[in-house]
C-alpha positions in Angstrom: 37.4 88.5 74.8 37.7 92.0 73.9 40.6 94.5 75.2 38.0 96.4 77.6 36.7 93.4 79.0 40.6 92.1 79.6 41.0 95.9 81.3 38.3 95.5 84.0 38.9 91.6 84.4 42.6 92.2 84.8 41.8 95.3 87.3 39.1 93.2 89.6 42.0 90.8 89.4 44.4 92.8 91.1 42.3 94.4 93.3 41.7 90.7 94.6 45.1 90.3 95.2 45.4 93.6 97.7 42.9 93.2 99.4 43.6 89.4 99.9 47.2 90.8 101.4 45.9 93.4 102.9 48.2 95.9 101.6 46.1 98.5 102.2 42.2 98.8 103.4 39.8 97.3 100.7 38.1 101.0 100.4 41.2 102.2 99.1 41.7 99.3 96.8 38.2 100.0 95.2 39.0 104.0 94.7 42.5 102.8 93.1 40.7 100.3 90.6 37.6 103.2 89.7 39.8 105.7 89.1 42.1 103.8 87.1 38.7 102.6 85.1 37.7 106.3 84.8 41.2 106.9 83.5 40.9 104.2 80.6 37.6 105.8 79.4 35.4 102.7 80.6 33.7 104.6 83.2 32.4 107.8 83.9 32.9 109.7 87.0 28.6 109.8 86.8 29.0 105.6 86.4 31.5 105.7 89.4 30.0 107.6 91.5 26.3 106.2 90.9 26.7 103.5 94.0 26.3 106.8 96.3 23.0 107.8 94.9 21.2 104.4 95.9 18.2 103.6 98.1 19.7 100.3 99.2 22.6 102.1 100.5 20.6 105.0 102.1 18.8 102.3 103.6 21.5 100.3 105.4 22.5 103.8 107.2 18.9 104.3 108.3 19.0 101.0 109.8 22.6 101.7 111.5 20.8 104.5 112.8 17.8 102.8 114.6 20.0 100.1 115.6 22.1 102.3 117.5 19.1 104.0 119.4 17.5 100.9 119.9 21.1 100.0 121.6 21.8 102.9 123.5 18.0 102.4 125.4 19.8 98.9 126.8 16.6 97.4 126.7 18.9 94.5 125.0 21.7 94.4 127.4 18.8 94.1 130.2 16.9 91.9 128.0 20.1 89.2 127.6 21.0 89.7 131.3 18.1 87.9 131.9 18.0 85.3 129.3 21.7 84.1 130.2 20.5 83.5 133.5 22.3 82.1 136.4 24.5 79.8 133.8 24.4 76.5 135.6 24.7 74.9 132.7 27.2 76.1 129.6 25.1 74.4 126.9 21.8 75.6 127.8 23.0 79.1 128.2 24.6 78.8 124.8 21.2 77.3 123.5 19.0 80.6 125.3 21.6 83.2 123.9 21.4 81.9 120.1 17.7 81.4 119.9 16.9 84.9 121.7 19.5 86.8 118.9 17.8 84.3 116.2 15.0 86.3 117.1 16.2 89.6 117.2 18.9 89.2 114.6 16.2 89.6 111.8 14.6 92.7 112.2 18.2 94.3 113.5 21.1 94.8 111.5 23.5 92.0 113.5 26.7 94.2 113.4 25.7 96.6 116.8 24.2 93.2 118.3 27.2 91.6 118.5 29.4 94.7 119.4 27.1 95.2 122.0 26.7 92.0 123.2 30.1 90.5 122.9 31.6 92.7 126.1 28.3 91.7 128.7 29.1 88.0 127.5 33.0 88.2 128.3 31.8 89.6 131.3 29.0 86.9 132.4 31.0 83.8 131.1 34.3 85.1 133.6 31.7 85.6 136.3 30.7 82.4 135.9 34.2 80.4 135.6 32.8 79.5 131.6 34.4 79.2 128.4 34.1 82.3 126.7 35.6 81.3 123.4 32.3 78.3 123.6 30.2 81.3 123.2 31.1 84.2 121.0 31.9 83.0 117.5 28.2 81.0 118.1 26.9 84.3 118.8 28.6 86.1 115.6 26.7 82.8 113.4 23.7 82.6 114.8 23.1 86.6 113.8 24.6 86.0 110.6 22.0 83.0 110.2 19.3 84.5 111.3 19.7 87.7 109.6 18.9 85.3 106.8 15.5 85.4 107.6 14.5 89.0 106.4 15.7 91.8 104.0 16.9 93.9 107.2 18.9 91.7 108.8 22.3 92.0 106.9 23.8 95.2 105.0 23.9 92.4 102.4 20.5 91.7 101.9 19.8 95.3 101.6 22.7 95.7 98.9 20.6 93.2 97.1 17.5 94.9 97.5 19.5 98.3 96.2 21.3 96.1 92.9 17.6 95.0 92.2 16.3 98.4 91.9 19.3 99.3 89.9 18.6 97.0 87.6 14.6 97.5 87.4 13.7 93.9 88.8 11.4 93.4 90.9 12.6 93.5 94.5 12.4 91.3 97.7 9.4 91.4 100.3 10.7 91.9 103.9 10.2 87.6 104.7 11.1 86.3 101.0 14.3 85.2 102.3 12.8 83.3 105.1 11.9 80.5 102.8 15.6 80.1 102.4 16.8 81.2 105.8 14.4 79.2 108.4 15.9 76.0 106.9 19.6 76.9 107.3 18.9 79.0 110.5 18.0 75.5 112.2 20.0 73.5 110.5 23.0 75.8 111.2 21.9 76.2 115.4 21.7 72.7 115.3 25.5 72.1 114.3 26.6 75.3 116.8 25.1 73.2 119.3 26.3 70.0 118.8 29.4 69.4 116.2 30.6 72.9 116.3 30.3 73.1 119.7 32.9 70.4 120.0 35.2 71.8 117.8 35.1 75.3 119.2 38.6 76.0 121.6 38.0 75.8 125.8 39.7 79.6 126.6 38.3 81.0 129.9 39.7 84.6 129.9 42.0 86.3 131.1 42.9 86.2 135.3 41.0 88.9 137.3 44.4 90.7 137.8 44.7 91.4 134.2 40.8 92.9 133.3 41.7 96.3 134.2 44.2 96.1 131.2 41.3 95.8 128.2 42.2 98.7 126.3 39.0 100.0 126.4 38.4 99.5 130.2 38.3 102.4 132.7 38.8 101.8 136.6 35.9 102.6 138.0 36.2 103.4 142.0 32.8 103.5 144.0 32.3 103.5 147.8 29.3 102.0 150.1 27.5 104.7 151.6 24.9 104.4 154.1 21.9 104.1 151.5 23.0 100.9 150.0 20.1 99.0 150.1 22.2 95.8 150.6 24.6 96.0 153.9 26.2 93.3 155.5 24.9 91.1 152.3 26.5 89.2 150.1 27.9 90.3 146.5 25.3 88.0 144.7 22.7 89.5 146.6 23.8 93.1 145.7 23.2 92.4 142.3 27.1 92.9 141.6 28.0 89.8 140.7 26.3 89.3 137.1 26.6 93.6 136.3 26.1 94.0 132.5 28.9 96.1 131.5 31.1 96.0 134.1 33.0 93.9 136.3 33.5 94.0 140.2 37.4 93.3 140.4 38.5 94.5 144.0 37.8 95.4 147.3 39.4 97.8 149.6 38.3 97.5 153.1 40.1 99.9 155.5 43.3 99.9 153.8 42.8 96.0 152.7 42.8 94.3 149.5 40.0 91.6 148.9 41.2 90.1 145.7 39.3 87.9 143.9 35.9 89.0 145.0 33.7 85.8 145.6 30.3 85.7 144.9 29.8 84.9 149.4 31.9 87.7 149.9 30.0 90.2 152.3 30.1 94.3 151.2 30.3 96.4 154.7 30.2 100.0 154.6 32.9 102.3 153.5 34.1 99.4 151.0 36.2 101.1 148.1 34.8 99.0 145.0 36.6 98.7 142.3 35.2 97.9 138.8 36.3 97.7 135.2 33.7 98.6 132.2 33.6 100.8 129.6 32.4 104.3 129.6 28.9 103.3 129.2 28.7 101.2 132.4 29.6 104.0 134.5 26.4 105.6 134.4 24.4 103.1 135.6 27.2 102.3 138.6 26.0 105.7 139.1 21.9 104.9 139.4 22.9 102.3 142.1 21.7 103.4 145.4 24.6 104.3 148.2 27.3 104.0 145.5 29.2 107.2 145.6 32.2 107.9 143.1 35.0 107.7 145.8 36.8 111.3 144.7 34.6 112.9 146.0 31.3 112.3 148.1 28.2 113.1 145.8 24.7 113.1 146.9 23.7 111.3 143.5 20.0 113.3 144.0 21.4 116.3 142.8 23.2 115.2 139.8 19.6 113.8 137.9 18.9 117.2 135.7 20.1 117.3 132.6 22.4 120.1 133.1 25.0 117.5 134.8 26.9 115.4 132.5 29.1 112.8 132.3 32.3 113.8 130.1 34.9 111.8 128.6 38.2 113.6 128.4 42.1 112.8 127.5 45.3 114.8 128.9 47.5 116.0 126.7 51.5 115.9 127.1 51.5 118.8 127.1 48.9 119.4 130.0 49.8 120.8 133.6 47.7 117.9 135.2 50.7 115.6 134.0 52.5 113.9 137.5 49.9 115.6 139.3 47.4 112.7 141.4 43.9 113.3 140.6 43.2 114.2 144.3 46.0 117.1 144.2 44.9 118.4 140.6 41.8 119.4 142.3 39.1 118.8 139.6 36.7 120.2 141.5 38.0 123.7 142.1 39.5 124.3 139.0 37.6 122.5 136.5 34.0 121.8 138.3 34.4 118.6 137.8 34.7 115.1 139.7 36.6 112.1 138.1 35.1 108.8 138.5 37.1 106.8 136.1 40.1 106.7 134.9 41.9 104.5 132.0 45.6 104.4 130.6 46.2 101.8 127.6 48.1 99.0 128.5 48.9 99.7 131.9 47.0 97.6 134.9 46.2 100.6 137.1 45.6 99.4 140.5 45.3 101.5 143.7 42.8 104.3 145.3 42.0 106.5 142.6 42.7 110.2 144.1 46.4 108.9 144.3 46.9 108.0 140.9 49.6 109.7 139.4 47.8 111.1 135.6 50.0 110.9 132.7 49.7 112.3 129.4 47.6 109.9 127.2 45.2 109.2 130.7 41.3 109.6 129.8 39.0 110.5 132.6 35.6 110.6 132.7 34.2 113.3 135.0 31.0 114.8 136.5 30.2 118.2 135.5 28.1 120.5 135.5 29.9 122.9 133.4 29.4 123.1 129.4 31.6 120.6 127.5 32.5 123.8 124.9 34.0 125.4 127.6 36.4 122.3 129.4 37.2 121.7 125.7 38.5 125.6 125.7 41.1 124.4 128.3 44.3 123.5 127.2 44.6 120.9 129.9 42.3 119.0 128.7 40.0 117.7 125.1 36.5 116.6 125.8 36.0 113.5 123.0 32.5 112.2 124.4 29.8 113.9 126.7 26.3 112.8 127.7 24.0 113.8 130.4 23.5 111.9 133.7 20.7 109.3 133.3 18.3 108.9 135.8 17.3 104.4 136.1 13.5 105.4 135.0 12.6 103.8 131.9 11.5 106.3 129.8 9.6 106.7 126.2 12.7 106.9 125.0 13.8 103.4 125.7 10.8 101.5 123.6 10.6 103.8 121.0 12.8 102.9 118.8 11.6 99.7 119.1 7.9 100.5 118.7 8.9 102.7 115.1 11.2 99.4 113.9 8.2 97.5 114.6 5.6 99.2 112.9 7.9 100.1 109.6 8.1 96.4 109.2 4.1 95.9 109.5 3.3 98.5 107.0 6.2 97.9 104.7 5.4 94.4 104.5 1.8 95.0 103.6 2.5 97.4 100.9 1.2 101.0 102.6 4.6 102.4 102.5 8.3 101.5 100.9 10.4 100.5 103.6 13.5 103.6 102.8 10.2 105.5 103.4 9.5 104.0 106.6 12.9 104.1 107.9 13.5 107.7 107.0 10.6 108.9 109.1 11.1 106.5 111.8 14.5 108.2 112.1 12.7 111.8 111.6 10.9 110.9 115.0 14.1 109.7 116.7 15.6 112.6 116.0 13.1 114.9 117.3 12.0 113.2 120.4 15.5 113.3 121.1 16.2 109.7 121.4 19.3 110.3 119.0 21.3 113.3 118.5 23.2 114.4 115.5 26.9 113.0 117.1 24.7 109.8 118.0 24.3 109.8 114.1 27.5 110.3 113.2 28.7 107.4 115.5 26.0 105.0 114.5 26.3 105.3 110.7 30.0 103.0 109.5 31.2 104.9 106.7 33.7 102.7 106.0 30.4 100.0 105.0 29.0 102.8 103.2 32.0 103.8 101.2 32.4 99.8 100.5 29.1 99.7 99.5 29.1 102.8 96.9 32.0 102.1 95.5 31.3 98.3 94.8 28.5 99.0 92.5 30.8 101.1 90.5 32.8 97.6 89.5 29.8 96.1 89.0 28.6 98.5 86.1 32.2 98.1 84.8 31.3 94.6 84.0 28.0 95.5 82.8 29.5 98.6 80.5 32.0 96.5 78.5 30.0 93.3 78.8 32.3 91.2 80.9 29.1 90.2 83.2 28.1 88.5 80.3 32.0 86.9 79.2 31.9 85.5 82.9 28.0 83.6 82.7 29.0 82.3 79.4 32.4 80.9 80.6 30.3 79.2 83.8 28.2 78.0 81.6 30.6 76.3 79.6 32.2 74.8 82.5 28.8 73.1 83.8 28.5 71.9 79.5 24.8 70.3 79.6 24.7 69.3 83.3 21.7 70.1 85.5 20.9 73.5 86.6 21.4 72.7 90.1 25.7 71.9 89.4 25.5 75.4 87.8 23.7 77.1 91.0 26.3 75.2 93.1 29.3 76.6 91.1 27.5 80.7 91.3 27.2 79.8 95.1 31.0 78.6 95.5 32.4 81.0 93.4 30.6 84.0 95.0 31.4 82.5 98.5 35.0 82.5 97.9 35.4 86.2 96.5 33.0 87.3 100.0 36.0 85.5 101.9 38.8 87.3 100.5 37.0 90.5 99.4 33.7 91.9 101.3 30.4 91.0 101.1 29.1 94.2 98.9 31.9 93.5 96.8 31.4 89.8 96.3 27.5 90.7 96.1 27.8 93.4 93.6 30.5 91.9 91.4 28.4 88.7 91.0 25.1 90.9 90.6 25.5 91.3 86.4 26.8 88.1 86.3 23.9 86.2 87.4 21.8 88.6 85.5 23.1 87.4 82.6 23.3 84.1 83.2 19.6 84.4 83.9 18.9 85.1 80.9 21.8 82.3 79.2 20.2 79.4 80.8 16.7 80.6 81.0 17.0 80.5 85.2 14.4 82.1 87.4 16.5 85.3 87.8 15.0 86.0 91.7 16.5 82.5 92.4 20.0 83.0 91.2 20.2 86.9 92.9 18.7 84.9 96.1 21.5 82.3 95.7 24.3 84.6 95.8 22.8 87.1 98.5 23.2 84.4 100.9 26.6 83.0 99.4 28.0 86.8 100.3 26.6 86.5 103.7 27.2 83.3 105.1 30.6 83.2 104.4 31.9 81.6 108.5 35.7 80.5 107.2 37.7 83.7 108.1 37.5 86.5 110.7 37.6 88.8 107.5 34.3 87.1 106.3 31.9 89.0 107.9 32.0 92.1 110.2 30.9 90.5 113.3 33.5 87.4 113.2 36.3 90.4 113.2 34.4 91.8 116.5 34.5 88.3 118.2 37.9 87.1 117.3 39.9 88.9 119.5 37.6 88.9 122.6 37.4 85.3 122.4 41.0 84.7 121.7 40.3 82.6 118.9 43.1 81.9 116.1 42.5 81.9 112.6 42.9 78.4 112.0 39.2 78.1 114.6 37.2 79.8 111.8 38.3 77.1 109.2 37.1 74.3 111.5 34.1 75.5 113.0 33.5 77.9 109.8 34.3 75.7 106.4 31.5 72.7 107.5 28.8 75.7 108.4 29.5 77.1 105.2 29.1 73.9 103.3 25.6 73.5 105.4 24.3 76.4 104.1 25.2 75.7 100.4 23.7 72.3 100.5 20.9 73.8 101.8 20.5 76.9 100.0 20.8 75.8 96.8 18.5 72.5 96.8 15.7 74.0 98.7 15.9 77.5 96.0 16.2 74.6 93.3 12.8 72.8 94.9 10.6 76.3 95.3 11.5 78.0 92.2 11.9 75.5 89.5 10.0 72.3 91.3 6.5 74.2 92.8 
């Protein structure tokens, strides 16, 4: 070992330990150990910085991108409303919600699946008295297997497809994984279904007196007019009951409270609904017929041209509207607005909405028809989201995103175009036609993955630089001695398993990357097996929250401890390594 290679091995090492406790976020960790490399003379700031100036990472934010316009059209939400059904039965709507995201999950990048699926579950399974925790780390697997199936349906697979451009190998078609994925993508549903299933917790959520305190909740308040289509009917028949994004938690009827709302309970007008959802839901509370926001009485026909918007604002301490009620701060003569919605963190606000006393910290969302520049020139207020009033007419706009993710995978996967090339102009047409603005951009696109990302491969040409790539595939190779090349594959699966649990999955991914090049080479390997062995060992790691993106979503939602991950998690992920590495063994060194 030479004192270079004992510099970078000795650095990875550290950075292990940090980002295993957490003392600070793993991006940080990364910039600490390149500069430090950069400092020692073993890279150069070109080396370091060469992760940023990488297809495969330009790739992963076109995809972010698409993703996000293909969720903002709801086509999913509406598409999973149905699919869950009227949940008579907790398995079989478990068994419907995993095989319709198996489906999806591969042609989608899984993290803005789950983020948007994970609130309309909570949602459906307290609506229908079911274990939510019985449902969302399932859902967080089943995209993580299924994304198995093609080179878009993990950030990981595309950081492989990056690392083999980087290294001039040939690179993956868009279903090359699927000979590996198909088998542990059943395999793995079938365990969800039955063993993990069992193992899972029984939480049902929280009481209906405590949804309005989700910190990312607004109470919504909406009263029956006289063009509600459904008088004197139930709430089931109103279409109330199984709402995708929000949740009907009260009703005020001449002064009183009908709490819990039953699914027989009959809406008369002049009810004061109360809802919780996100800022999201309270446009399309909006598009419901004879539902007028109850601060004011709107004829919703004249707020459908896109000069009204819906804007999402905060009050500062400092702001006059502070221990003024939102009826006597009078919105609409001073600011041209309406509030609809209003939201303080960890506070259960409960009451009619024009008498709630603001506070600084509140956010509102208001109708306006005034410019958001110019509310955000108030001192009384800052404007942090704004978007216009949606009319319920599906438009282009909601299948085209959908239609261009469609057709880049047909011509990329018959060799007419590269698939960056596809993306990129996919995303040219969103952007033109409007489907996606530039602030829709900058939310979509994680630059916290990104960064990861760019700065992983940087560690990964450390190794290669002072060969300590090569150190590590010799020393694996002595530890196997003359056994079969299937122990070896086991031991690269394991070991880059373990470093995506405590590190990322670029990192793990990139790290291992020269390793197994080299190793390649050592043991005269297939090298398109051994890259394929450890881009699914730094995807499917199911043991932590920290293992993935989309476990960290679920675990608090479904009120999961850590200690849930290992037993549901540690047999999935000795599934898929079993599985992974005989049937890679069987189709590249047996056929």
């Amino acid at each position: 070992m030479t004192l270079n290679i004992a510099i970078v091995l000795i650095t990875l090492l550290v950075s292990f330990i940090l980002m295993a406790m957490e003392v600070t976020t793993p991006n940080a960790v990364i910039l600490c150990a390149l500069a430090f490399l950069m400092f020692v003379g073993i890279l150069s700031p070109t080396d370091a910085l060469s992760g940023f100036a990488n297809d495969g990472l330009a790739t992963i934010a076109l995809m972010y991108i698409i993703a996000y316009a293909i969720a903002k059209s709801n086509i999913i939400i509406r598409l999973f409303d149905r699919i869950l059904g009227d949940g008579h039965s907790e398995k079989r709507s478990l068994l419907r919600l995993l095989a319709s995201v198996s489906v999806i999950s591969p042609f989608m990048n899984n993290t803005p699946i789950v983020s948007t699926l994970t609130p309309m579950v909570q949602r459906w399974t307290k609506q229908k008295g079911m274990a939510i925790s019985k449902f969302l780390i399932p859902l967080s697997y089943a995209t993580i297997l299924s994304g198995l199936l093609t080179v878009l349906g993990t950030s990981t697979n595309l950081v492989a497809q990056g690392l083999l451009s980087k290294y001039k190998l040939a690179q993956f078609g868009t279903f090359d994984l699927a000979v590996i994925g198909i088998p542990i993508t059943i395999i793995g549903l079938i365990y969800l279904l039955t063993i993990g299933y069992r193992m899972l917790p029984t939480y049902y959520g929280s009481s209906v007196d405590d949804v309005v305190a989700e910190p990312n909740d607004y109470l919504i308040e909406m009263t029956i007019g006289d063009e509600f289509e459904h008088l004197n009917q139930t709430v089931v028949a109103a279409k109330l009951r199984n709402l995708p994004r929000s949740f009907l938690v009260a009703i005020n009827r001449s002064g009183q409270s009908i709490v819990p709302v039953t699914d027989e309970t009959i809406l008369q007008l002049g009810d004061r609904l109360y809802f919780t959802g996100n800022f999201d839901c309270i446009n399309d509370l909006m598009n419901i017929k004879g539902l007028i926001p109850s601060t004011q009485k709107i004829n919703m026909t004249d707020i459908t041209n896109e000069r009204v918007r819906l804007v999402e604002v905060s009050i500062p301490d400092t702001s006059s509207l502070v221990n003024q009620t939102v009826k006597s701060a009078r919105f609409r003569n001073v600011f041209g607005s309406v509030v609809v919605a209003i939201r303080r963190n960890d506070v259960n606000l409960k009451g009619h909405l024009g008498s709630i006393r603001l506070k600084g910290g509140d956010n509102l969302v208001m109708i306006t028809t005034g410019e958001p520049d110019e509310l955000a020139s108030l001192k009384d207020l800052h404007v942090f989201n704004s978007q216009p009033v949606k009319s319920r007419k599906h438009t282009y706009k909601d299948v085209l995103p959908i239609v261009l993710l469609v057709a880049t995978i047909i011509v990329s996967t018959m060799g007419v175009i590269d698939l960056f090339v596809g993306l990129a102009a996919s995303c040219v047409v969103l952007f033109l036609t409007k489907c996606v603005s530039i602030s829709d951009i900058v939310k979509a696109v994680d630059m916290n993955v990104l960064f990861l990302v760019a700065s992983s491969y940087g560690l990964g040409l450390a190794m290669s630089n002072v060969g300590a790539d090569k150190f590590i595939a010799k020393s694996l190779v002595a530890i196997t001695g003359n056994a079969s090349p299937i122990i070896y594959m086991f031991l690269i699966y394991f070991v880059t398993n373990f470093l995506t649990a405590i590190l990322s999955n670029a990192a793990a991914l990139s790290l291992m990357f020269p390793v197994v090049v080299s190793a390649a080479k050592l043991e005269n390997l297939p090298v398109m097996m051994l890259v394929m062995l450890i881009t699914i060992a730094a995807t499917a790691d199911f043991s932590t929250p920290i293992g993935y993106q989309t476990n960290l979503i679920v675990y608090g939602p479904g009120h999961y401890k850590f200690t849930d991950y290992f037993k549901v998690g540690i047999p999935l992920n000795l599934i898929c390594m079993v599985v992974c590495v005989f049937v890679s063994y069987y189709y590249y060194m047996v056929l």
